[in-house]
C-alpha positions in Angstrom: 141.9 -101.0 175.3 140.9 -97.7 176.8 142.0 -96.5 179.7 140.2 -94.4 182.7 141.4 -91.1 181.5 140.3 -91.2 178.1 136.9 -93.0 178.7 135.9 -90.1 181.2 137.8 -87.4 178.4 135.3 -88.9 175.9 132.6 -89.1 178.4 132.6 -85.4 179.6 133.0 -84.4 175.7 129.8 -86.6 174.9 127.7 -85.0 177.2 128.8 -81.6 176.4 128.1 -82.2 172.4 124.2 -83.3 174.0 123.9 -80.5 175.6 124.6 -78.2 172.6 122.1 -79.7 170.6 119.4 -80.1 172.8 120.1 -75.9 173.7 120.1 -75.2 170.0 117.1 -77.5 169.6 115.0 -75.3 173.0 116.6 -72.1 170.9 114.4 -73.0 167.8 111.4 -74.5 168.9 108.7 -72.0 170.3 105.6 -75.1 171.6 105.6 -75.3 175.3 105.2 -78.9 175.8 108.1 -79.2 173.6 110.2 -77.3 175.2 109.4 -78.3 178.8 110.7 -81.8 177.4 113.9 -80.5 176.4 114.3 -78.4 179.4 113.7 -82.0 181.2 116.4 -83.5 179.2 118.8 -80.9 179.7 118.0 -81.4 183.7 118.7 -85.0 183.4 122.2 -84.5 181.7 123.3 -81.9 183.9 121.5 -80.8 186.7 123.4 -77.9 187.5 123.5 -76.9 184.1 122.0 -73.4 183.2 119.0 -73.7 180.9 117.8 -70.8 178.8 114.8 -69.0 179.2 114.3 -67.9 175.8 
């Protein structure tokens, strides 16, 4: 059984892996709608979060 520690641990490390791909992802693509979707997601996972421009 987990416990509260390691569920938030593997939480925070979760999201962080997400957010590395979807940055590598708005990295590569160069179609606007495209990246304005990925530029949503990355809003949704972490707000605060900074977003590249290019």
């Amino acid at each position: 059984m987990r416990r509260e520690p390691d569920r938030e641990r593997i939480r925070r490390r979760n999201r962080k892996r997400k957010l590395r791909h979807l940055r590598a992802r708005l990295a590569q693509t160069k179609d606007p709608t495209t990246r304005k979707r990925l530029i949503e997601k990355i809003r949704r996972i972490s707000p605060y979060a900074p977003v590249p421009e290019r």
